[in-house]
C-alpha positions as CSV (number, residue, x, y, z in Angstrom):
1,X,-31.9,-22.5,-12.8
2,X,-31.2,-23.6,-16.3
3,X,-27.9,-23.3,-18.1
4,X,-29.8,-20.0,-20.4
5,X,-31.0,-18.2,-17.4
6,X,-27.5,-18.3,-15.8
7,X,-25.9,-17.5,-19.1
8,X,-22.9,-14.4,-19.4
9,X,-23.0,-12.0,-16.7
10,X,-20.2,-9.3,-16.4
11,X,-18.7,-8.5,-13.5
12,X,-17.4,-4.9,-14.0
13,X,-15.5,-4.8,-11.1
14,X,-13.4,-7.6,-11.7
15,X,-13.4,-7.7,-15.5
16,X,-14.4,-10.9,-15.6
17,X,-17.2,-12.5,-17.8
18,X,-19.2,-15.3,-16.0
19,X,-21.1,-18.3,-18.3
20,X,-22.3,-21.5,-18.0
21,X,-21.3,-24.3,-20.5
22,X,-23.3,-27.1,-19.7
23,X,-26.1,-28.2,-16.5
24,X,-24.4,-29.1,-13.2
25,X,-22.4,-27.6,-11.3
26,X,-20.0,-26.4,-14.1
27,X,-19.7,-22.8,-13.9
28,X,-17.0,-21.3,-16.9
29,X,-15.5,-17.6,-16.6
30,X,-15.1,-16.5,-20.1
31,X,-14.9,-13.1,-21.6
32,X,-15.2,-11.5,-25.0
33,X,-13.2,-12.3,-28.4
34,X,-11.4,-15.0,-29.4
35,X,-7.5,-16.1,-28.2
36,X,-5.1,-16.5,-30.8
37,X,-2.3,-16.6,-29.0
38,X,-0.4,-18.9,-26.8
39,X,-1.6,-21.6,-24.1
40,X,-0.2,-23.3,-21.9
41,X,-0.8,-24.9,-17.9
42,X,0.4,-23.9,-14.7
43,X,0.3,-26.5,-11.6
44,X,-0.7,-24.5,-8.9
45,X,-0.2,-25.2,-5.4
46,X,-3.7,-24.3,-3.5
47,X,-3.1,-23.2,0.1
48,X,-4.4,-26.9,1.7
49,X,-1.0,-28.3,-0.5
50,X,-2.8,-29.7,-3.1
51,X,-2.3,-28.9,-6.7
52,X,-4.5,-28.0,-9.2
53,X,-4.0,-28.0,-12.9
54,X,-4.5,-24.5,-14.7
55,X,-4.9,-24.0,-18.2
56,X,-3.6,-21.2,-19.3
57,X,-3.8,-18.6,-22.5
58,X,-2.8,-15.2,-24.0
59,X,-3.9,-13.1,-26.4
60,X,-2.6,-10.2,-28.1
61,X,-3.9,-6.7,-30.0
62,X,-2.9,-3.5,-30.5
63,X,-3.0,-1.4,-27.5
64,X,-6.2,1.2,-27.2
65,X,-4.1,3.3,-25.3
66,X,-0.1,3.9,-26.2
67,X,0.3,7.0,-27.8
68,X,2.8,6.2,-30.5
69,X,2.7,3.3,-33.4
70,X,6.0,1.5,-33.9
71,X,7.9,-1.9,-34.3
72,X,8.6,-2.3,-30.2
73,X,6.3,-5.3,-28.4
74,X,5.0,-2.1,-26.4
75,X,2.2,-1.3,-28.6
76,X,0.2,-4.3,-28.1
77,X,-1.8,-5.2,-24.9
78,X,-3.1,-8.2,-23.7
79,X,-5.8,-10.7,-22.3
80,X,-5.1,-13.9,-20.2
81,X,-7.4,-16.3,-19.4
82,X,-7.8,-19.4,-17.1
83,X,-9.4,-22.2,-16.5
84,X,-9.3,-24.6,-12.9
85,X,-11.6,-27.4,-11.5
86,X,-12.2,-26.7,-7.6
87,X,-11.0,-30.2,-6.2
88,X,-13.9,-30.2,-3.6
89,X,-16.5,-29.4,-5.5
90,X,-15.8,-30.2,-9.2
91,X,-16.7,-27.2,-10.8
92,X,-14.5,-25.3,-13.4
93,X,-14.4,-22.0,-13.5
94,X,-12.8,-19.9,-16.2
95,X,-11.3,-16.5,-15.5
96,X,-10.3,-13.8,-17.9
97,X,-8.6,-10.8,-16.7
98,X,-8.8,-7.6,-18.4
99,X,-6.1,-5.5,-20.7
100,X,-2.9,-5.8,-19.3
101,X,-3.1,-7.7,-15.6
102,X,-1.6,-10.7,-15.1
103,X,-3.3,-13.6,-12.8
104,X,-0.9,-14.4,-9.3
105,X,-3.3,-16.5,-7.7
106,X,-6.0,-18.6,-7.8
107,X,-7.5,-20.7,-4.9
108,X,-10.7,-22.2,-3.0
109,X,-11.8,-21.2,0.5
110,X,-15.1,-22.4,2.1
111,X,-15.8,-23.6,-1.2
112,X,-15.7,-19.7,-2.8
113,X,-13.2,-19.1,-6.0
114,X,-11.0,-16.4,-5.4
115,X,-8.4,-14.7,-7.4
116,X,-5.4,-11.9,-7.2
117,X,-4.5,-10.2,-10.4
118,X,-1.2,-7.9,-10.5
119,X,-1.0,-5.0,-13.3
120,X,1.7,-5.9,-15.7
121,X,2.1,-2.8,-17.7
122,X,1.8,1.1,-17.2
123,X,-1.4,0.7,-19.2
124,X,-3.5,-1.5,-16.9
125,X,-6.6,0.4,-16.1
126,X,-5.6,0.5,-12.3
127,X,-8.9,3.2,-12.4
128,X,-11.9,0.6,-12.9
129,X,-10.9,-1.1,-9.6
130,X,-11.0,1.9,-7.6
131,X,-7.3,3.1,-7.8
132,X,-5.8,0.9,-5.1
133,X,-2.3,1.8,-3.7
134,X,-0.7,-1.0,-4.7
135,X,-1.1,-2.4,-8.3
136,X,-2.8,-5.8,-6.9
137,X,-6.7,-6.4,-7.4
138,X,-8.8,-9.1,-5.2
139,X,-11.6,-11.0,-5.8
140,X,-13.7,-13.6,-5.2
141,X,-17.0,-15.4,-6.6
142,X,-20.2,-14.1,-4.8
143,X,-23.2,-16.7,-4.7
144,X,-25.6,-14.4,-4.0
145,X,-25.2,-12.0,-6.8
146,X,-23.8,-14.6,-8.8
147,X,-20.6,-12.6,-10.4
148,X,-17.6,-11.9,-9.6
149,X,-17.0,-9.2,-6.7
150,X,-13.9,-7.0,-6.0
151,X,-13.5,-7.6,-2.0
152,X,-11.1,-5.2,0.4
153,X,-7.4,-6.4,0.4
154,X,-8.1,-6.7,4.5
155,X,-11.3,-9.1,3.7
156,X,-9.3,-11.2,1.9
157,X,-8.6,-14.6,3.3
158,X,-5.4,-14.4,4.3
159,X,-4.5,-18.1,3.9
160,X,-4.6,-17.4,-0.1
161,X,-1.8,-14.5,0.2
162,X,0.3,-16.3,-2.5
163,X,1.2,-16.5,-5.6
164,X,0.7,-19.7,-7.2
165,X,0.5,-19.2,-11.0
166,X,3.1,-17.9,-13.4
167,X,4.8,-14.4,-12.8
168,X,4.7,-13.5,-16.1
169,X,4.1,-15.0,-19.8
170,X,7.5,-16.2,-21.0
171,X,7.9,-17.3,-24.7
172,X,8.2,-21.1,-24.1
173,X,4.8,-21.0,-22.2
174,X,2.9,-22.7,-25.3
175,X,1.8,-25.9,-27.2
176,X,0.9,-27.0,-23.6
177,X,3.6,-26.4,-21.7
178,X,3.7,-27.4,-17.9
179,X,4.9,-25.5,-15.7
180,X,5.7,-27.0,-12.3
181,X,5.4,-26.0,-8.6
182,X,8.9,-25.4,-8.9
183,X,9.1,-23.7,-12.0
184,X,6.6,-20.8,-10.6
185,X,8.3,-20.6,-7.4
186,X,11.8,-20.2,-9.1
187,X,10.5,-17.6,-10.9
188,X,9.3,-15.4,-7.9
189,X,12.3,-16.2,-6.0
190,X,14.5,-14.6,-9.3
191,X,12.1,-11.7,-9.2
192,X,12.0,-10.7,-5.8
193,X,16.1,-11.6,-6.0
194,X,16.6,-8.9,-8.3
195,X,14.0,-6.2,-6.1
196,X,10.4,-7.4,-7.5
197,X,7.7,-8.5,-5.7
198,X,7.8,-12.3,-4.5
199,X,5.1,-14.7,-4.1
200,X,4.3,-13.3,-1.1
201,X,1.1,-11.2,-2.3
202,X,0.5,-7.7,-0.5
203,X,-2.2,-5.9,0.9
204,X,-0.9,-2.6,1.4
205,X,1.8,-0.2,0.4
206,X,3.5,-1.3,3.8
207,X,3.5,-5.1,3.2
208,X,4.3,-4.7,-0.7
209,X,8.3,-6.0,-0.3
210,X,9.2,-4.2,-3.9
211,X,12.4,-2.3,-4.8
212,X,10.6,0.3,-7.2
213,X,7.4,0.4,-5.0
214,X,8.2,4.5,-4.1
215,X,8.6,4.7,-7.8
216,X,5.4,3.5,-9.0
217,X,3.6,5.4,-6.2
218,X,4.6,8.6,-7.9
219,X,4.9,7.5,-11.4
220,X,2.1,5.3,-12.8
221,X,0.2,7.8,-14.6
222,X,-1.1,5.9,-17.6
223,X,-3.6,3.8,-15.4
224,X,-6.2,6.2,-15.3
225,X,-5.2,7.0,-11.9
226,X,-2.6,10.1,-11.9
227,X,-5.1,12.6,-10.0
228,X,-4.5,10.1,-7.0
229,X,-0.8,10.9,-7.3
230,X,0.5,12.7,-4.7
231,X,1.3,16.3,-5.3
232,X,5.3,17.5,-4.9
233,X,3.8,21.5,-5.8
234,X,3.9,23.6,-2.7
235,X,2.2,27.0,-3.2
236,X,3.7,28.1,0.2
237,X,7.5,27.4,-0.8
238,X,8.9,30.8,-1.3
239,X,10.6,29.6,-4.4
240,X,7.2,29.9,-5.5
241,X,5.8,32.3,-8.2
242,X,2.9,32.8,-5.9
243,X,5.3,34.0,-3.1
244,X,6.8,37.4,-4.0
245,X,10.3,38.6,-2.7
246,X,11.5,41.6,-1.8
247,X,11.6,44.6,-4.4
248,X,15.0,45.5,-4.9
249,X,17.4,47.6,-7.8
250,X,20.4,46.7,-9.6
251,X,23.3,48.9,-9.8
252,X,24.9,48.7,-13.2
253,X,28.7,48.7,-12.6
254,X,30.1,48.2,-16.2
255,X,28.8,47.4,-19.7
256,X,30.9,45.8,-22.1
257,X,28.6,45.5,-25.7
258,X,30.3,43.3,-28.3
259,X,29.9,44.2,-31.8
260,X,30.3,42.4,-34.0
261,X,28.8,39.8,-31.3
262,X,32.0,37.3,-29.4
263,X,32.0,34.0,-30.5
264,X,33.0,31.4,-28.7
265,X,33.3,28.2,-30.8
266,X,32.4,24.6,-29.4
267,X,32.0,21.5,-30.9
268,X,30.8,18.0,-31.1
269,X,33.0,17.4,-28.1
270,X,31.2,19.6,-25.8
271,X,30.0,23.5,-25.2
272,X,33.2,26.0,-25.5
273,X,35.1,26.2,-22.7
274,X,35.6,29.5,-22.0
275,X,32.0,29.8,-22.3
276,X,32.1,26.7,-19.4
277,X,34.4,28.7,-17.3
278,X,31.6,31.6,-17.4
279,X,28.8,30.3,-16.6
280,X,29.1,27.2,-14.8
281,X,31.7,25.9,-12.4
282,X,31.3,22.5,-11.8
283,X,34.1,22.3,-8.3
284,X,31.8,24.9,-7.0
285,X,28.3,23.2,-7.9
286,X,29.6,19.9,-6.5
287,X,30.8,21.6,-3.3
288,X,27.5,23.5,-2.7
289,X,25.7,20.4,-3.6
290,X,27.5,18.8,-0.9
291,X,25.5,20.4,1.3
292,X,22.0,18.9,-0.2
293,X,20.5,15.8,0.0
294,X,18.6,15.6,-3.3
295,X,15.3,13.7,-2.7
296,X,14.3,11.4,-5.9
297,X,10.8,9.4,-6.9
298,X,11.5,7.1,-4.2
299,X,11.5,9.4,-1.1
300,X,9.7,8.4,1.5
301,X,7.5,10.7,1.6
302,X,6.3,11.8,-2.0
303,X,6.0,15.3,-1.5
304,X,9.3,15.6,-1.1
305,X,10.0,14.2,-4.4
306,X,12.7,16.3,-6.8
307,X,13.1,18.9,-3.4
308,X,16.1,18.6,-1.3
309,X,16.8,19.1,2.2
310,X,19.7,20.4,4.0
311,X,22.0,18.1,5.1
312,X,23.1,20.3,8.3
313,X,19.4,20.2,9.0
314,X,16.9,17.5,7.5
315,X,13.5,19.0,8.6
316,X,11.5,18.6,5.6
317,X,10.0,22.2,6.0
318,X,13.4,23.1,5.3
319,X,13.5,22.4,1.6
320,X,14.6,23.7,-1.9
321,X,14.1,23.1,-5.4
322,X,18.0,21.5,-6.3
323,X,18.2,22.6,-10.0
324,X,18.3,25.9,-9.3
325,X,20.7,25.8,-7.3
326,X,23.1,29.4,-8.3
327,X,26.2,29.4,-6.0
328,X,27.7,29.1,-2.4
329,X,29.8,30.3,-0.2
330,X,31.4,28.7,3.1
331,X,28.5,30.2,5.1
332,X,25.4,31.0,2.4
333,X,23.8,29.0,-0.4
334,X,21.7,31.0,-3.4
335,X,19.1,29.6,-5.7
336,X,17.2,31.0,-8.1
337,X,12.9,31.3,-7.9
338,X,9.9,31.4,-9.8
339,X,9.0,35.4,-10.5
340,X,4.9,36.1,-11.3
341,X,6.7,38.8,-14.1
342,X,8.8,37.4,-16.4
343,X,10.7,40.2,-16.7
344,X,12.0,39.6,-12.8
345,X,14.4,37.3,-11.0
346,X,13.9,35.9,-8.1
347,X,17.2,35.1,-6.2
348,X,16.9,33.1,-2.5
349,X,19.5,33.3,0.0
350,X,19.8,30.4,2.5
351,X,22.1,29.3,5.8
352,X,23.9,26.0,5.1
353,X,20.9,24.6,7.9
354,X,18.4,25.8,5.6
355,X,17.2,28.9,7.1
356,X,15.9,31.5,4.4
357,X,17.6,35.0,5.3
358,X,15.4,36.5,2.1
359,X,14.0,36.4,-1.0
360,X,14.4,38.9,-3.5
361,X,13.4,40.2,-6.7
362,X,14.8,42.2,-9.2
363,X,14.3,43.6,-12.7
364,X,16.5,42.1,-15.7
365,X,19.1,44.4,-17.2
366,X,17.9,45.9,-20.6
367,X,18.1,42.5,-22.9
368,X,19.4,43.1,-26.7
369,X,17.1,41.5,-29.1
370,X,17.5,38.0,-30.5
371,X,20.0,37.1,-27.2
372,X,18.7,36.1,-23.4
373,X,20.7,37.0,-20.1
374,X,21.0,35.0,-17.5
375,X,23.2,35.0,-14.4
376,X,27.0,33.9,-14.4
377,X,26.8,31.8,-11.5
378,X,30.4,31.5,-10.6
379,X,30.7,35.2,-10.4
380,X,28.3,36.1,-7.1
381,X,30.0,37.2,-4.3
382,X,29.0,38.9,-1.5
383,X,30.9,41.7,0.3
384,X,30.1,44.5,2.6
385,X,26.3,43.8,2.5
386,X,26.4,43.8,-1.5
387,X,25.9,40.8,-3.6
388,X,28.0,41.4,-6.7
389,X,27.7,38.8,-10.1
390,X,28.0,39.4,-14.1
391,X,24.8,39.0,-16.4
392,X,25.6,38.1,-20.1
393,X,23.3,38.2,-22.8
394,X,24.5,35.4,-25.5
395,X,22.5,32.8,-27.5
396,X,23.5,29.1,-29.0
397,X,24.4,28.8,-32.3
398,X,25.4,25.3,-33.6
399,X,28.1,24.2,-31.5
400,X,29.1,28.1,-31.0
401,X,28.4,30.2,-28.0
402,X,27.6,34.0,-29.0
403,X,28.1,37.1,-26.8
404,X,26.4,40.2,-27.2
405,X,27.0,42.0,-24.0
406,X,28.3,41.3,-20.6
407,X,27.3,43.2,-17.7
408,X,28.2,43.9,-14.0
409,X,26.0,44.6,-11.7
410,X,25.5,44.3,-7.9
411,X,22.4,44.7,-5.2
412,X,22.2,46.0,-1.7
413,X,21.1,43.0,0.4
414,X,18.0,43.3,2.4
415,X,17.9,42.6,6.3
416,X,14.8,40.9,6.1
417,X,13.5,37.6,4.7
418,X,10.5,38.8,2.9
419,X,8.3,41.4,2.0
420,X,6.3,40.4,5.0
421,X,9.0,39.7,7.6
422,X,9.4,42.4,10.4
């Protein structure tokens, strides 16, 4: 076959751009535009021990994809691209990788090039290789299609798990630079020091030895691949709009309008503290948060993400959204709920093992215009199967808190859970 009828083919899958330079058996990888930036050559360590030299380059532009313009590095994406001789055979091949991945590995086995390319930014297109669930691709030259070929992380040969080229471009990688065997390593070594991944090279969530590996699982959504993300949203939950709670009617105790409105003046130093004392009481919060454990990206299990679960009991059926969290008690813990009508509250009440005694819902006092009411948290009580609080319409203004009216009220509490509990 001449040199013309084995000219560029793409391999999509791999992003890679296959050519031949001259007749032989010279085969060079090479993709689209020109490098203008940096180049430099890697001595990597192929899995039989010997070491091959890799020349190296980068090239910038501006990034297709990130949303904002600005004066940070951020804005630009780039290319790499490689070239290696295959000590048995001496062909070359020539590998660039596509917008934002970075090249780990490249080796020979039974005479095949293969190669392991890591996403190195929130904008590599993790989506054109299938959305794997770790930020690794695999490939290898195929002969009989003659491009390059995405294979399985399990077909992979394990022998070439490693990462033998550099981690990352670093700004003295130019004019030529060498880097040595023990340069790379070093550099893995620091990185998986400090929680990153190592040269070992993964094939699965379970083998990927990363500190931030929960993380990415739940937050890589400029890849192209956020509908894979797991879902935290549980229609069921009955803090759920979806999920109604039992109808119930406040009892207006007192009313106390302020006119002209109370202000209650802050300041650069924080919100006004008598305003602080009303509404929030941070002893209490930290003592009924005490009894959560507060589940972040890197739970285990990604559903769970943002919930938390009961420390008396751990089940993660038993679960609850933290932030709205309301108050506690030594026996009870309240939280608030998403209502269908936004002119309802939704309040939960919950054992301190997580066991929902009911879900309510009740109409918000008559609001005065311009000013929203919300509950006084370190006001509920509960006494003689009546859940007392205060309800005070204010707004912000500046640094200033401003009262319009304050308002007792209390509810009869309900012996069942839910509108459709026995």
């Amino acid at each position: 076959m001449t040199c013309i009828a084995r000219a560029v083919v793409l391999a999509a899958a791999a992003g890679m751009l296959l050519s031949c330079a001259n007749e032989g058996s010279t085969l060079v990888v090479s993709g689209a535009g020109v490098h203008t930036g940096e180049q430099w050559v890697d001595q990597a360590v192929l899995h039989d021990g010997s070491v091959v030299e890799v020349h190296r380059s980068i090239s910038f532009s501006r990034n297709p994809n990130y949303r904002y313009d600005g004066g940070s590095g951020r804005n630009l994406a780039f290319t790499q691209a490689l070239s290696a001789r295959d000590p048995r055979t001496g062909r070359t091949i020539r590998w660039e990788t596509p917008l934002d991945f970075n090249p780990v590995s490249i080796d020979f086995h039974d005479g095949q090039p293969y190669g392991v390319m890591e996403q190195a930014s929130i904008y590599g297109n993790l989506k054109e290789f299938g959305c794997p669930e770790i930020p690794y691709v695999f490939v290898r030259w195929d002969e009989a299609t003659h491009g390059w070929k995405q294979v399985r992380p399990a077909d992979f040969p394990a022998a070439l798990l490693r990462a033998n080229l550099s981690a990352h471009h670093g700004p003295w990688m130019k004019d030529g630079y060498v880097q040595t065997p023990e340069q790379i390593a070093a550099t893995y070594a620091v990185r998986e020091k400090d929680g990153g991944s190592g040269a070992a090279i993964p094939t699965d969530f379970a083998s990927w030895k990363n500190r931030g590996k929960k993380r990415w699982r739940v937050a890589h959504t400029m890849d192209g691949c956020a509908d894979t993300i797991p879902s935290n949203k549980d229609p069921s939950h009955p803090q759920d709009a979806s999920q109604p709670g039992i109808p119930v009617e406040l009892e207006i105790l007192d009313v106390q309008d302020y006119m002209p409105p109370r202000v209650l003046k802050g300041s650069r130093d924080g919100p006004p503290a008598e305003w602080t004392a009303l509404s929030f009481d941070g002893d209490l919060q930290k003592r009924c948060r005490a009894h959560l454990v507060v589940l972040g990206e890197d739970a285990d299990d990604p559903a769970l993400r943002y919930w938390a679960l009961f420390r008396a009991n751990e089940h993660p059926r038993r679960k609850v959204r933290p932030d709205s969290l309301v108050a506690c008690n030594d026996r009870h813990l309240w939280f608030s709920g998403q209502s269908s009508d936004s002119s309802r509250v939704k309040l939960l009440k919950y054992t301190l093992s997580g066991s929902l005694v009911y879900s309510i819902e009740f109409t918000r006092p008559a609001e005065v215009t311009g000013f929203w009411g919300a509950f006084m948290r370190p006001s509920l009580r509960e006494e003689s199967g009546y859940l007392y609080f205060d309800w005070c319409d204010s707004a912000q203004s500046g640094w200033d808190r401003i009262v319009r009216r304050s308002t007792k009220v209390r509810l009869k509490e309900p012996t069942s859970r839910s509108p459709t509990s026995g």
